[in-house]
PyMOL CGO cylinders between C-alpha atoms (Angstrom):
from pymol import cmd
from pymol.cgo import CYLINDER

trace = [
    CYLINDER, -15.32, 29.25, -29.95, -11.57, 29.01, -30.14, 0.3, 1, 1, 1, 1, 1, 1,
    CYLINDER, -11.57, 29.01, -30.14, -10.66, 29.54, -26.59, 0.3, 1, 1, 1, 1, 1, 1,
    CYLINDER, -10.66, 29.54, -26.59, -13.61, 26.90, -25.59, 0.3, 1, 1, 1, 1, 1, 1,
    CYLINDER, -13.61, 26.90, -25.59, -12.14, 24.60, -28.06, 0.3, 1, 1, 1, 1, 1, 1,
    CYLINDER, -12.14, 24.60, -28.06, -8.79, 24.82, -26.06, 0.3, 1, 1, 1, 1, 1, 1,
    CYLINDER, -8.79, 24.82, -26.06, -10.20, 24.61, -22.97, 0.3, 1, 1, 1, 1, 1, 1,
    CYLINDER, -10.20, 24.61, -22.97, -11.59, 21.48, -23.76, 0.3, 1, 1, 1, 1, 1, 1,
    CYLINDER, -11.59, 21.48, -23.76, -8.57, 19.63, -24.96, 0.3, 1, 1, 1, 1, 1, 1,
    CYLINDER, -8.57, 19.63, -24.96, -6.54, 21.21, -22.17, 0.3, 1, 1, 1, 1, 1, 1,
    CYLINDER, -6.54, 21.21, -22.17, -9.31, 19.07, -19.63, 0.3, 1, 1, 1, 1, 1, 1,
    CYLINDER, -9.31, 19.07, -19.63, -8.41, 16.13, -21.80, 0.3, 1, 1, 1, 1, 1, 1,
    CYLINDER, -8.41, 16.13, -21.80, -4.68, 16.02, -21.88, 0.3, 1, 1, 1, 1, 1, 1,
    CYLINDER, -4.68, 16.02, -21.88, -4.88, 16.80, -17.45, 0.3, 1, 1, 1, 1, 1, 1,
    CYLINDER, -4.88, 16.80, -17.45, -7.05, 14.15, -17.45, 0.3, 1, 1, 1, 1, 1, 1,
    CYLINDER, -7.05, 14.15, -17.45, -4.89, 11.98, -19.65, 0.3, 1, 1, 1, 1, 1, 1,
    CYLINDER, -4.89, 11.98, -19.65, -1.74, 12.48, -17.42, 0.3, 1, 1, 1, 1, 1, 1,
    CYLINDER, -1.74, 12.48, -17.42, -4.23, 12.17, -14.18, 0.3, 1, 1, 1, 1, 1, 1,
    CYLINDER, -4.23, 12.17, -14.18, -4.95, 8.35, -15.51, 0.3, 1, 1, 1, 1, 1, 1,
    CYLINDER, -4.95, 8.35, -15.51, -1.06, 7.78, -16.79, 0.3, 1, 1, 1, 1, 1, 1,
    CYLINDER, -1.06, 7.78, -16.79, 0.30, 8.70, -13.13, 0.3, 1, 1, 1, 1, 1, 1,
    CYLINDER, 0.30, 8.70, -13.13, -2.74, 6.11, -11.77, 0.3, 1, 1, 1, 1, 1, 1,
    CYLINDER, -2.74, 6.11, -11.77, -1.17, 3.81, -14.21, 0.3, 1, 1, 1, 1, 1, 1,
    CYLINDER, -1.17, 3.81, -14.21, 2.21, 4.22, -13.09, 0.3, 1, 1, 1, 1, 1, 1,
    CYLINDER, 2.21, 4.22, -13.09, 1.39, 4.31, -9.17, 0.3, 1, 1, 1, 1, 1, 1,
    CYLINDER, 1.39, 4.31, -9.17, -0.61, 1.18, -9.51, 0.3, 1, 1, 1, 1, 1, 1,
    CYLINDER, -0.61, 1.18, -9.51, 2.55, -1.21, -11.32, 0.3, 1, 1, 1, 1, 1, 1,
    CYLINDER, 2.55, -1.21, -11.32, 4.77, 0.49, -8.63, 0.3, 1, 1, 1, 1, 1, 1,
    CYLINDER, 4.77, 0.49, -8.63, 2.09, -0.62, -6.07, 0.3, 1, 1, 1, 1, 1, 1,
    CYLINDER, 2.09, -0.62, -6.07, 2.76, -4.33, -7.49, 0.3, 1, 1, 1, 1, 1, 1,
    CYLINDER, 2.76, -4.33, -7.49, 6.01, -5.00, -7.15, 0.3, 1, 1, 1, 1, 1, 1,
    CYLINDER, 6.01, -5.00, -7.15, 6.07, -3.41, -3.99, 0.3, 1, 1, 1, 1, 1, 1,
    CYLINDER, 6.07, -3.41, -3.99, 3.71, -5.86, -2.59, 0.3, 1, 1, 1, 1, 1, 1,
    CYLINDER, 3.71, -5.86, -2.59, 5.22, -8.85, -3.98, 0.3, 1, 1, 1, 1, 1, 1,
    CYLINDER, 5.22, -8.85, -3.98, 9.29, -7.62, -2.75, 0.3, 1, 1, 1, 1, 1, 1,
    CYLINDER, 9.29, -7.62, -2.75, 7.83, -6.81, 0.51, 0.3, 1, 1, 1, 1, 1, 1,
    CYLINDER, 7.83, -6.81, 0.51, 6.33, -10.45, 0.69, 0.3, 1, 1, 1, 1, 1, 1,
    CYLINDER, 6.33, -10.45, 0.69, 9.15, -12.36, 0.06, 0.3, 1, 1, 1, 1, 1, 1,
    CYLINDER, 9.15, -12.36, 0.06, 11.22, -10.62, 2.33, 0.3, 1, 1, 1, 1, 1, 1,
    CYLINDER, 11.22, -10.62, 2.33, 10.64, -12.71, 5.34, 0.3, 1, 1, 1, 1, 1, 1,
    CYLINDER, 10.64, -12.71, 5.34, 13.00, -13.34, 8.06, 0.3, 1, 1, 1, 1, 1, 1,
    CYLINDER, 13.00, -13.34, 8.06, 13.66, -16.75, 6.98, 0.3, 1, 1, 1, 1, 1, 1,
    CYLINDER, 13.66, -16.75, 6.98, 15.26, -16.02, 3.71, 0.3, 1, 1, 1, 1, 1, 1,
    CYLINDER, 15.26, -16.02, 3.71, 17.87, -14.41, 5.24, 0.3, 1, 1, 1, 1, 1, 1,
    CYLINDER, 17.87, -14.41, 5.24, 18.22, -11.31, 7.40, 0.3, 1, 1, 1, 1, 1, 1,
    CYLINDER, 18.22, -11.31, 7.40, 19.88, -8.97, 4.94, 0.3, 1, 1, 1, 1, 1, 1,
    CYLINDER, 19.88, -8.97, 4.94, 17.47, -9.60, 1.89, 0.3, 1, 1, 1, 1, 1, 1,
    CYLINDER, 17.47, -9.60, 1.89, 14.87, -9.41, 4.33, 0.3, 1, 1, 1, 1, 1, 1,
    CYLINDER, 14.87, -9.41, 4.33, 16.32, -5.87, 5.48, 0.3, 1, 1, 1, 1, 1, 1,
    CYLINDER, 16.32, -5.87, 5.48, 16.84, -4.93, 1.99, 0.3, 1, 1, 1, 1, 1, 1,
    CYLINDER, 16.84, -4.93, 1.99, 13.58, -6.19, 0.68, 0.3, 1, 1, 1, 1, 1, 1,
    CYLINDER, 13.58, -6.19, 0.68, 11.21, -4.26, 3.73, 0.3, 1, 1, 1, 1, 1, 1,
    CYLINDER, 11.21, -4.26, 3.73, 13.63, -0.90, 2.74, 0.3, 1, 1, 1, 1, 1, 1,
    CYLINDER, 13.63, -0.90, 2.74, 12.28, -1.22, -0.94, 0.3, 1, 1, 1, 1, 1, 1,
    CYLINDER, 12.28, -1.22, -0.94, 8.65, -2.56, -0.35, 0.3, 1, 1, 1, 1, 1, 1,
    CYLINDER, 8.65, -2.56, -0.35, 7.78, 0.22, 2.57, 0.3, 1, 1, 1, 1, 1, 1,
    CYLINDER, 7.78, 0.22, 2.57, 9.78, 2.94, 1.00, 0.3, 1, 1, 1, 1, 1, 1,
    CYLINDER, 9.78, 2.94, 1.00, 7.86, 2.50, -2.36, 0.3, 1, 1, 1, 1, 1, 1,
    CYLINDER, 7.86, 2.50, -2.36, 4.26, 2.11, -0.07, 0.3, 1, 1, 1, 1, 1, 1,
    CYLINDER, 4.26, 2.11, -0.07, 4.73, 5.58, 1.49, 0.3, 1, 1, 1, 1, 1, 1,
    CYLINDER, 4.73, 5.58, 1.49, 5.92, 7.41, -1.56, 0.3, 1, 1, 1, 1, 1, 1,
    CYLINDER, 5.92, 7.41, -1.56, 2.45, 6.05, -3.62, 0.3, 1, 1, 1, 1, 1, 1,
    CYLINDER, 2.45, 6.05, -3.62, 0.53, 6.78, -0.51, 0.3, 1, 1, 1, 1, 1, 1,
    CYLINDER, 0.53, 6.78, -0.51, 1.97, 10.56, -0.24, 0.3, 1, 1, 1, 1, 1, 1,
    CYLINDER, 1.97, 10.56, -0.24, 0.75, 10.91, -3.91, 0.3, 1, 1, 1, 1, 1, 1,
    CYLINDER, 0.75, 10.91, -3.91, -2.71, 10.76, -2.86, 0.3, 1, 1, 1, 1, 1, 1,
    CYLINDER, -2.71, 10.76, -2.86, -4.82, 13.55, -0.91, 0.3, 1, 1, 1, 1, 1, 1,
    CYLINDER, -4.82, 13.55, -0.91, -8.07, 11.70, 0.64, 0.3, 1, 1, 1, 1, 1, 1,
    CYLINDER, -8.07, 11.70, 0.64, -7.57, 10.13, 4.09, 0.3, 1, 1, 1, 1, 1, 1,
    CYLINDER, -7.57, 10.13, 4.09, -9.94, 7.12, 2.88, 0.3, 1, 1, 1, 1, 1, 1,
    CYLINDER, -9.94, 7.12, 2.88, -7.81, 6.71, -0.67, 0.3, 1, 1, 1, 1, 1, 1,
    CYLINDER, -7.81, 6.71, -0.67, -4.69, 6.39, 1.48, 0.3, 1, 1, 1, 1, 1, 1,
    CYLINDER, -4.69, 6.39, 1.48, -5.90, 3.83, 3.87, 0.3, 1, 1, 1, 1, 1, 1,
    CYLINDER, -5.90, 3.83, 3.87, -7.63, 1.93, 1.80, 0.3, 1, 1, 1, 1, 1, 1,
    CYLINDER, -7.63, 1.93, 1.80, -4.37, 1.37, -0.73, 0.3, 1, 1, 1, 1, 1, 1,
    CYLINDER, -4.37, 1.37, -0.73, -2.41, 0.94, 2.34, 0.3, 1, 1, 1, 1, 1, 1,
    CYLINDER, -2.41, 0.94, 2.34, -4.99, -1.17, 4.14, 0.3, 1, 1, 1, 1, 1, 1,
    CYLINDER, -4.99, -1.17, 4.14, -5.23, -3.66, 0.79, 0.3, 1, 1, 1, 1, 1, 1,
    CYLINDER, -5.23, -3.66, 0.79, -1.24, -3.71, 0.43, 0.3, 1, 1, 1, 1, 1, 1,
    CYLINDER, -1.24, -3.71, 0.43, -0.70, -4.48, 3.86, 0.3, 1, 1, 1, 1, 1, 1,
    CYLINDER, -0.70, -4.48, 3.86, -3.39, -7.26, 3.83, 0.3, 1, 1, 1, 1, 1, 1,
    CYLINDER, -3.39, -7.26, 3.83, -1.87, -9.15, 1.06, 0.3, 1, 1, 1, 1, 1, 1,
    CYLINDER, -1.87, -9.15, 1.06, 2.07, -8.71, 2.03, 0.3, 1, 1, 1, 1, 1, 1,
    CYLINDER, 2.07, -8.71, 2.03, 1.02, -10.22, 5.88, 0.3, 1, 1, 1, 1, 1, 1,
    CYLINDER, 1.02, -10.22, 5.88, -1.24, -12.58, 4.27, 0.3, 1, 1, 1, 1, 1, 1,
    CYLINDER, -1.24, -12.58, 4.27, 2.07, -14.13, 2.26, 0.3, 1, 1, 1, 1, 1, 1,
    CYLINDER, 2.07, -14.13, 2.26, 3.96, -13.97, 5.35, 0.3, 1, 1, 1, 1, 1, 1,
    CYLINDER, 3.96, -13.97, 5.35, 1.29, -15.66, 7.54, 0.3, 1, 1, 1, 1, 1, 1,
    CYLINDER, 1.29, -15.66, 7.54, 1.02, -18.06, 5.21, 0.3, 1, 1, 1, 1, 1, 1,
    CYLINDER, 1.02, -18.06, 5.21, 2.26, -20.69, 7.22, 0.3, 1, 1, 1, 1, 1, 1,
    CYLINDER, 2.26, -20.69, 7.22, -0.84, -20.34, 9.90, 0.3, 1, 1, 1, 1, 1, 1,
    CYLINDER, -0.84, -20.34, 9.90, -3.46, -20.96, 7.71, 0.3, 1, 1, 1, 1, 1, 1,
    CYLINDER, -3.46, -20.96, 7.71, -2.57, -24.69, 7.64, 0.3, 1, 1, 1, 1, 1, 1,
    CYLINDER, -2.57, -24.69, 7.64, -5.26, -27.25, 9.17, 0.3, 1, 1, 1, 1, 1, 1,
    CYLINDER, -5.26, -27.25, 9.17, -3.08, -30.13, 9.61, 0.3, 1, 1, 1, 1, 1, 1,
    CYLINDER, -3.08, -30.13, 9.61, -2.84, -29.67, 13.25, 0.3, 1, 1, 1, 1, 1, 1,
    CYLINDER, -2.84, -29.67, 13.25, -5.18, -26.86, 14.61, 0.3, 1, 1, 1, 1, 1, 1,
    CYLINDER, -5.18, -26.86, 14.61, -8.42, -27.82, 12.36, 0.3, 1, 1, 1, 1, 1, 1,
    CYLINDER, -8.42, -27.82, 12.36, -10.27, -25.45, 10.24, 0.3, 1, 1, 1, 1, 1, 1,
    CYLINDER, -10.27, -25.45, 10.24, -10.99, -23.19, 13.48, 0.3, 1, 1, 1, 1, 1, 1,
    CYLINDER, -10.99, -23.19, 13.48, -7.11, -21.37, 12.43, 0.3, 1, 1, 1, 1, 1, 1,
    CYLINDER, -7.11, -21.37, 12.43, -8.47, -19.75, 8.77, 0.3, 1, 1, 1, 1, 1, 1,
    CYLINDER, -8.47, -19.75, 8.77, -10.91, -18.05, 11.21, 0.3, 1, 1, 1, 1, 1, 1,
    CYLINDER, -10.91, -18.05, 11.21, -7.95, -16.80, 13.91, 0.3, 1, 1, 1, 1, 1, 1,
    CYLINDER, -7.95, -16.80, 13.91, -5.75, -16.24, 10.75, 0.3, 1, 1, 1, 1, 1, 1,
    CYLINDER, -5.75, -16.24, 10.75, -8.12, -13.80, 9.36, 0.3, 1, 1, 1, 1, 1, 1,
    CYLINDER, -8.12, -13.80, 9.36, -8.99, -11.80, 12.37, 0.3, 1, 1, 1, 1, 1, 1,
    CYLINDER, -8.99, -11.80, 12.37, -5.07, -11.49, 12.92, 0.3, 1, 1, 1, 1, 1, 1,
    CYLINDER, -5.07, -11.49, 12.92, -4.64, -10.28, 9.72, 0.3, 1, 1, 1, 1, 1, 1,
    CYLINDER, -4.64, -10.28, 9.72, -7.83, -7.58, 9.64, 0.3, 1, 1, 1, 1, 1, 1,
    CYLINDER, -7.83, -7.58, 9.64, -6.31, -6.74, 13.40, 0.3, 1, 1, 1, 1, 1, 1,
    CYLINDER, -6.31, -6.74, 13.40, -2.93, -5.85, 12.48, 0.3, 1, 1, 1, 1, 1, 1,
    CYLINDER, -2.93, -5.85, 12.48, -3.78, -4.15, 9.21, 0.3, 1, 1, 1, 1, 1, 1,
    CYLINDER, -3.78, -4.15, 9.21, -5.92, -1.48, 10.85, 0.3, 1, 1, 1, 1, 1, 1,
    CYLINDER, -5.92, -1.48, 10.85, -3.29, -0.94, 13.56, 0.3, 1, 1, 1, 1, 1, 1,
    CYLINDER, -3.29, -0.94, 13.56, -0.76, -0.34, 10.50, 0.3, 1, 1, 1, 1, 1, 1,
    CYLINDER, -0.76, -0.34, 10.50, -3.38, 1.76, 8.54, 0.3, 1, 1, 1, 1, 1, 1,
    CYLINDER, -3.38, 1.76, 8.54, -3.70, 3.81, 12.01, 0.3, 1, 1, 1, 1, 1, 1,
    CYLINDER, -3.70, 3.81, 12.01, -0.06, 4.56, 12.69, 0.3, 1, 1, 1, 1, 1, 1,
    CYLINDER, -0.06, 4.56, 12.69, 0.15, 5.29, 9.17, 0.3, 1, 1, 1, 1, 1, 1,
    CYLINDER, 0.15, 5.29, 9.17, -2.28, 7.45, 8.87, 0.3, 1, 1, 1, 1, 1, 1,
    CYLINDER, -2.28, 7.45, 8.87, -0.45, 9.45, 12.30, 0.3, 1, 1, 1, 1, 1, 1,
    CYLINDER, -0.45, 9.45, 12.30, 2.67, 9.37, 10.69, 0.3, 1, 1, 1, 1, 1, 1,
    CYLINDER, 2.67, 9.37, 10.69, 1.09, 10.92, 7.69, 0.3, 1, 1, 1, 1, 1, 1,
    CYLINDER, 1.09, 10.92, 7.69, -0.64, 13.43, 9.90, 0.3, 1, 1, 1, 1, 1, 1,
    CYLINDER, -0.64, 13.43, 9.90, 2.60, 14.61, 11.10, 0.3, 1, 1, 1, 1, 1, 1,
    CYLINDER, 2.60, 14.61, 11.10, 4.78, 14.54, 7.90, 0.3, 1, 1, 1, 1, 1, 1,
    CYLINDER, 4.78, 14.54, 7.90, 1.71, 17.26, 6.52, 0.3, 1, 1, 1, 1, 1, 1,
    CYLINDER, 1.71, 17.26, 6.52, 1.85, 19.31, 9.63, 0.3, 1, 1, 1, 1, 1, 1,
    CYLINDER, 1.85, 19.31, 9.63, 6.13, 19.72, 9.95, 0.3, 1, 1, 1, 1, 1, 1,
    CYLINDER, 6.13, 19.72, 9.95, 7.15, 19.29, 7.10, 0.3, 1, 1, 1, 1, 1, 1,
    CYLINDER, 7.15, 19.29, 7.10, 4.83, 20.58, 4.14, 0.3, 1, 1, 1, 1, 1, 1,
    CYLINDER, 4.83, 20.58, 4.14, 3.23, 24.03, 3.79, 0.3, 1, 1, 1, 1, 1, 1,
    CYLINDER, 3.23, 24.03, 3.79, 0.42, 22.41, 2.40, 0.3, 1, 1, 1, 1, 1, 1,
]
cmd.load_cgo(trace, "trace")
């Protein structure tokens, strides 16, 4: 009864630091969204340098946390979406090109976050095969 007893609070306190580290990727996963978004080319070349190093570096390290294929491009797929839809911004006005633009501006946006998600998923692919044993 004893050993059952500590195998049962042992599933608790994995499953307690299981949630913690999903606490701690996820307000990693915010900031790194909202650096990444104001670094735009505009701002200034070096902060936008600086700001990309920070928000991409801190993308791939919560994205090599995670195991699944789908759990890693979905994260990656959401962050990307809301960092170009910042950035792009400034196409999503109808002043001159109508309300025909929110269409083109969200079809650019789906477009170039699966072409990210895909190359990031290669790169992943081949990080995993070089340079891990697992």
């Amino acid at each position: 009864m004893k050993n059952l007893m500590t195998t049962t609070s042992d599933s608790y306190r994995s499953q307690d630091k299981s949630v913690r580290r999903l606490a701690q990727l996820f307000f990693l996963l915010l900031p790194s969204i909202f650096i990444t978004a104001i670094g735009q080319p505009d701002r200034g070349s070096l902060f936008s340098l600086l700001s990309y190093c920070v928000g991409y570096l801190s993308i791939f390290f919560i994205l090599l946390q995670f195991r699944l294929l789908i759990v890693r491009f979905i994260i990656g797929f959401f962050w990307m979406m809301f960092v170009q839809l910042s950035q792009l911004n400034w196409l999503a006005t109808t002043t001159y090109h109508g309300t025909g633009i929110l269409i083109v501006y969200a079809v650019l946006v789906l477009l170039v976050e699966i072409a990210v998600e895909l190359l990031n998923e290669v790169m992943h692919r081949s990080y995993y095969r070089y340079c891990c044993c697992c």
